[in-house]
C-alpha positions as CSV (number, residue, x, y, z in Angstrom):
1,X,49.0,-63.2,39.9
2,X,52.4,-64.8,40.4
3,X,51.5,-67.4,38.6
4,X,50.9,-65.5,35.7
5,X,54.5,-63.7,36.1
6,X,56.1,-67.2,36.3
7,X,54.5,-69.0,33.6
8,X,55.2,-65.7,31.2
9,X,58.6,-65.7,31.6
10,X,58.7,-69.5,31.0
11,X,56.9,-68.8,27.9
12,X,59.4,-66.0,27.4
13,X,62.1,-67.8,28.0
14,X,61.0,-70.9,26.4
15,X,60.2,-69.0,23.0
16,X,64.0,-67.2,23.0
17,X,65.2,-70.8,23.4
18,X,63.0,-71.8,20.3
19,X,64.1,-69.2,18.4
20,X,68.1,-70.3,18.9
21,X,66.6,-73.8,17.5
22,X,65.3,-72.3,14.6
23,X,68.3,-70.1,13.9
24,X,70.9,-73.1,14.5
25,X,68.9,-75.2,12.3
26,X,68.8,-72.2,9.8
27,X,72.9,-71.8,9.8
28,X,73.4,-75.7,9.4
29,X,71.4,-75.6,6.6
30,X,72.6,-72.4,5.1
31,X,76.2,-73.9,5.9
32,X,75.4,-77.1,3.1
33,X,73.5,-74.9,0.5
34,X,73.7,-71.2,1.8
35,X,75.0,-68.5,-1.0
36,X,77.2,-66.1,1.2
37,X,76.4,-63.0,-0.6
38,X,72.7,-63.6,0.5
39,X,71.9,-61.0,3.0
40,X,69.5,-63.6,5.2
41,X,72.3,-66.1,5.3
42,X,74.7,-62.7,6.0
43,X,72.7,-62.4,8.9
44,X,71.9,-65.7,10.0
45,X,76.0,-66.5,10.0
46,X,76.0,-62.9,11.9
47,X,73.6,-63.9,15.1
48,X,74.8,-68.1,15.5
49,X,78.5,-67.3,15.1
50,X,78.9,-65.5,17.9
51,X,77.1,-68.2,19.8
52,X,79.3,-70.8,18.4
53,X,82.6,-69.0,19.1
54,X,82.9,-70.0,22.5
55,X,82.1,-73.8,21.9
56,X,84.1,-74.1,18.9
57,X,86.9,-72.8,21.1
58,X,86.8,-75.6,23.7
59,X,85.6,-78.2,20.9
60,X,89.1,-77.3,18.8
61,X,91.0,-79.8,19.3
62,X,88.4,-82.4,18.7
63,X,89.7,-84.0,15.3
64,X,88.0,-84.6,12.3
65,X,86.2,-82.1,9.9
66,X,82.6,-82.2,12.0
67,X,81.4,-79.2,13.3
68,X,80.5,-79.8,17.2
69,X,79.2,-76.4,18.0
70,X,76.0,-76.1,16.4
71,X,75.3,-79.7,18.1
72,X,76.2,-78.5,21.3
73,X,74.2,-75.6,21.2
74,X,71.2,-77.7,20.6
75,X,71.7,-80.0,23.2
76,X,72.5,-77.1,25.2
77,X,69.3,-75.3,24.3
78,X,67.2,-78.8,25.2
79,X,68.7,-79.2,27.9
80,X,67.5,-75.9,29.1
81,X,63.5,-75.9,27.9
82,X,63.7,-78.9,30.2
83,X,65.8,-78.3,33.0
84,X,64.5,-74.7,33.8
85,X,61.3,-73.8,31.5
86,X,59.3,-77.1,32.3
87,X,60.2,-76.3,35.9
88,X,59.0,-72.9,36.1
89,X,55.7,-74.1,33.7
90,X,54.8,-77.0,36.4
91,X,55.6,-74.0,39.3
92,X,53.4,-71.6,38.1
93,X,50.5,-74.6,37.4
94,X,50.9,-75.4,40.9
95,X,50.9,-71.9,42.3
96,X,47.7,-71.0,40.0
97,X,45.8,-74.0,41.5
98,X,46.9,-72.8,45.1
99,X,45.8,-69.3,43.8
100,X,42.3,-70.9,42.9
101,X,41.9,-72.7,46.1
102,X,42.6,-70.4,48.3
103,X,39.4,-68.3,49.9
């Protein structure tokens, strides 16, 4: 039954993490080709922005005319599916098998 709970909210977890992919990939795109008036791109911009605000705030002073944050964000993102998703995934496998073998 634990198991269950934990490997859920992995899959939880990993799917909101997915989605921030998707949508990061969506606003670097829509940044290149993106018309502004578009009301997907309107609310693309709308949900990564406020993700990127932070970053871009610390990355400021970085020069040149390349965007850091959506980068960041991805590697941030990676860097959680493996650090804590694949985790809880291989605890839950474990705890089902104990769950299995136990009488």
């Amino acid at each position: 039954m634990t198991a269950g709970i934990i490997q859920g909210l992995a899959a939880v977890i990993n799917f909101f993490l997915s989605a921030v992919q998707l949508l990061v990939f969506a606003s670097i795109i829509v940044s290149w080709v993106g018309d502004r008036s578009n009301q997907i791109v309107i609310m693309i911009i709308n949900i990564t922005e406020p993700i990127y605000r932070p970053i871009r705030h610390l990355t400021r002073n970085i020069p040149g005319p390349f965007d850091w944050a959506p980068m960041i964000v991805l590697a941030i993102v990676i860097f959680a599916q493996i650090a804590i998703v694949k985790p809880m995934m291989a605890y839950g496998d474990r705890l089902m098998m104990t769950e299995i073998q136990a009488p």
